[in-house]
C-alpha positions as CSV (number, residue, x, y, z in Angstrom):
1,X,-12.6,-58.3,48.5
2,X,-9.2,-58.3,46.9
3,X,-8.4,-55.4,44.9
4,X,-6.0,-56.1,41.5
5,X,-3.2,-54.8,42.9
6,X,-2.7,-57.5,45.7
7,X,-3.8,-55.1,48.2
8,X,-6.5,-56.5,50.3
9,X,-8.8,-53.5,51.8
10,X,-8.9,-52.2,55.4
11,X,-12.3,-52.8,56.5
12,X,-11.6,-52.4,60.0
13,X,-13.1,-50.0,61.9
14,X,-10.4,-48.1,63.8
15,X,-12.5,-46.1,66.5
16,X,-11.1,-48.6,69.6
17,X,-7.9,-47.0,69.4
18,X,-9.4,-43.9,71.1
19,X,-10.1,-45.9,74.0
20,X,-6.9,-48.2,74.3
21,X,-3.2,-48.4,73.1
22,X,-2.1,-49.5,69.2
23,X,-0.6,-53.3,69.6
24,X,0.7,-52.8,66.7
25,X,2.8,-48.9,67.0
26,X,2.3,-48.2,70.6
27,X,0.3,-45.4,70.1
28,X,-1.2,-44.4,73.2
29,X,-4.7,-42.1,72.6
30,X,-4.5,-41.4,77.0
31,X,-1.3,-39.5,76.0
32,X,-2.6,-38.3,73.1
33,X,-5.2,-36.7,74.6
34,X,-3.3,-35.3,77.2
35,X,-1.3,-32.9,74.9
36,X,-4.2,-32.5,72.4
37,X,-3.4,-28.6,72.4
38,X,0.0,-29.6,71.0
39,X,-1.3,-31.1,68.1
40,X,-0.1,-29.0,65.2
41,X,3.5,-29.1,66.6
42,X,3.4,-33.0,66.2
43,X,1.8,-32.7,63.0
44,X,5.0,-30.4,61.9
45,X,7.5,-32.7,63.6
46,X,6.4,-36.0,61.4
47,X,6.7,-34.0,58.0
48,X,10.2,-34.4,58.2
49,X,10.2,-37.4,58.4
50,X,7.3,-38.4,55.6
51,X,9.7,-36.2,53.4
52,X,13.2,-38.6,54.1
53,X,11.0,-42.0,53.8
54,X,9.7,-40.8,50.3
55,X,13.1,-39.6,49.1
56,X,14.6,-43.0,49.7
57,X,15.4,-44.7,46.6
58,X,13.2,-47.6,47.2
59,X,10.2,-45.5,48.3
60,X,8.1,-47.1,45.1
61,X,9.0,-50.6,45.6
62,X,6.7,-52.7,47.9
63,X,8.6,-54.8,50.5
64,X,5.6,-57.4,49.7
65,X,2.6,-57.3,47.2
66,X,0.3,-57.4,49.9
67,X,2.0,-54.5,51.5
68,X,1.9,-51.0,50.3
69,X,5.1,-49.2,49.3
70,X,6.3,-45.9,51.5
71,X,4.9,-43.7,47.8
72,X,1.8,-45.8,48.9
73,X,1.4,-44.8,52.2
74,X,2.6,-41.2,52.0
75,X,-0.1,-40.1,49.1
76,X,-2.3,-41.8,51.6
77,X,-1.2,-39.9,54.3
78,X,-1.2,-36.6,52.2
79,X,-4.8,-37.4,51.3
80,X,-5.8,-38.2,55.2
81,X,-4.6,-34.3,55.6
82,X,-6.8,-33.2,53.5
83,X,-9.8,-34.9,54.7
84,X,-9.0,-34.5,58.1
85,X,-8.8,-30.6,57.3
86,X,-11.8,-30.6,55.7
87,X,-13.7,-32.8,58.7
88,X,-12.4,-30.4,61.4
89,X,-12.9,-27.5,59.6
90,X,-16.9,-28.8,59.2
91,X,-16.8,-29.6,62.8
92,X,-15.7,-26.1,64.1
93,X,-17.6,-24.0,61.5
94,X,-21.2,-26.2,61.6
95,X,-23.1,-27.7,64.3
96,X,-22.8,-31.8,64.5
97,X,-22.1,-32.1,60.9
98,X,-22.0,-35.5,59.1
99,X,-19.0,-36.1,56.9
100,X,-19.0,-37.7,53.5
101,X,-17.9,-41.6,53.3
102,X,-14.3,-41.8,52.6
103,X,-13.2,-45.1,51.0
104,X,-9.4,-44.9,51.6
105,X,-8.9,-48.1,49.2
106,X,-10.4,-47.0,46.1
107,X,-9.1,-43.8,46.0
108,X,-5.4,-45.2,46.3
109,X,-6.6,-47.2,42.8
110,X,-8.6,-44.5,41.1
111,X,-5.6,-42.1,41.8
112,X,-2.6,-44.4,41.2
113,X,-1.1,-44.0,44.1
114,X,1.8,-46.3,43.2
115,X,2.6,-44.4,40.1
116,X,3.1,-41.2,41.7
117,X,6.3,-39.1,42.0
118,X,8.3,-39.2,45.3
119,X,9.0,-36.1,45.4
120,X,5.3,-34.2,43.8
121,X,3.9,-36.3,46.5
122,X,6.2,-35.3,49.7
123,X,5.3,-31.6,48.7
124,X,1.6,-32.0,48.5
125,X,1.8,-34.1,52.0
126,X,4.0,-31.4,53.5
127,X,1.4,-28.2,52.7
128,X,-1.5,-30.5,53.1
129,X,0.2,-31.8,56.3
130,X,1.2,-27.7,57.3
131,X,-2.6,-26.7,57.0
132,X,-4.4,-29.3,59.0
133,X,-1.3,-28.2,62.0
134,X,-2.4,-24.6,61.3
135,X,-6.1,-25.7,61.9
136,X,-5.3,-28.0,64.9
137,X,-3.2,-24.4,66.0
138,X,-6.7,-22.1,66.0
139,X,-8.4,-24.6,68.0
140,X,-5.8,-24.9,70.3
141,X,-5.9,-21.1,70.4
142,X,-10.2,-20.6,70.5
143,X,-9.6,-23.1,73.6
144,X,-13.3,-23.7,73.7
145,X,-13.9,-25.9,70.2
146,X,-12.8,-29.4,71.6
147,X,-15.7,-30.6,72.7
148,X,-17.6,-29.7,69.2
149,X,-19.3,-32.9,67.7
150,X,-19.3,-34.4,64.5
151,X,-20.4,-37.8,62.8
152,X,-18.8,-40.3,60.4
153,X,-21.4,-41.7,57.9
154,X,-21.4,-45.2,59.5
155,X,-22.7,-43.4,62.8
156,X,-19.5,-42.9,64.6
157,X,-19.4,-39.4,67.0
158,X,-16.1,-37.7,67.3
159,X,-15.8,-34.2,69.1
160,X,-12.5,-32.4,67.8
161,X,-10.6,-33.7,70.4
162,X,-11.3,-37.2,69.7
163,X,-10.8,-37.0,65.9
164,X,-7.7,-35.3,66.7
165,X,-6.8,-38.2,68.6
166,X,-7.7,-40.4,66.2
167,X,-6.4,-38.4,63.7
168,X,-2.7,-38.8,65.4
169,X,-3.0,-42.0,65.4
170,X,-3.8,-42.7,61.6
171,X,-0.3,-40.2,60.9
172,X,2.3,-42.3,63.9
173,X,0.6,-45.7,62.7
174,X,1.6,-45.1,58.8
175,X,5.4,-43.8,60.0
176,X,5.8,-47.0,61.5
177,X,4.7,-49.0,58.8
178,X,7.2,-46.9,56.7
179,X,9.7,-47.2,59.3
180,X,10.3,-43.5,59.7
């Protein structure tokens, strides 16, 4: 399905990269794992980052129709805070919870993303981006949460380690498409 807009959906299901590296950014979930417990620092590192990409002049403009625009991607990646937060806060305060179907594409059209502000959106992704690191920090602190489960609705099983993994991934992968 195309949408309107030129985008065409991402219907791939992005579970392998917790078992192998990212052709495409390099990210590398063995690594990733390793320094799981670091987590919320890494988080805080990238916001920095997010916040020069969407101040850039051309932040709205698309470098192709097909392609999102760095406004695009950063009220994406403000949104994938907040349902990472609330994921990981389901997986730490119930037992094998199942979360709620997210479909990433038709939220960017139902909330505009490419008419946002720049600059509304770079401050909702930076406290959106500081609460999932202070989350990721209390696990890191409990010590004995990682291995909690927790289910996608199409049946895939995280523990918080893995969807922290995974999680990492989804925030390095949309920097480089940014080029940040």
């Amino acid at each position: 399905m195309t949408q309107p807009d030129g985008i065409v959906p991402d219907d791939k299901d992005w579970t392998w990269v917790l078992e192998r590296p990212c052709p495409e950014c390099g990210f590398d979930p063995s690594a990733a794992d390793a320094d799981a417990a670091r987590l919320g620092d890494v988080v805080r590192a990238t916001l920095p980052r997010w916040t020069e990409a969407l101040a850039r002049p051309d932040a709205t403009v698309r470098p192709e129709p097909a392609t999102w625009s760095v406004l695009e991607y950063g009220a994406h990646v403000r949104d994938v805070f907040r349902i990472f937060d609330v994921r990981l806060a389901s997986m730490i305060e119930t037992d094998d919870p199942l979360f709620a179907n997210w479909d990433q594409d038709a939220t960017a059209l139902e909330d505009d993303y490419a008419h946002q502000d720049p600059a509304v959106v770079s401050g909702e992704l930076v406290a959106a981006g500081e609460a999932i690191a202070a989350r990721f920090d209390t696990v890191a602190a409990a010590g004995d949460l990682w291995e909690r489960p927790g289910r996608r609705s199409n049946g895939s099983v995280f523990t918080v380690r893995t969807l922290g993994v995974y999680f990492l991934h989804d925030l390095l992968h949309h920097l480089c498409d940014v080029k940040a």
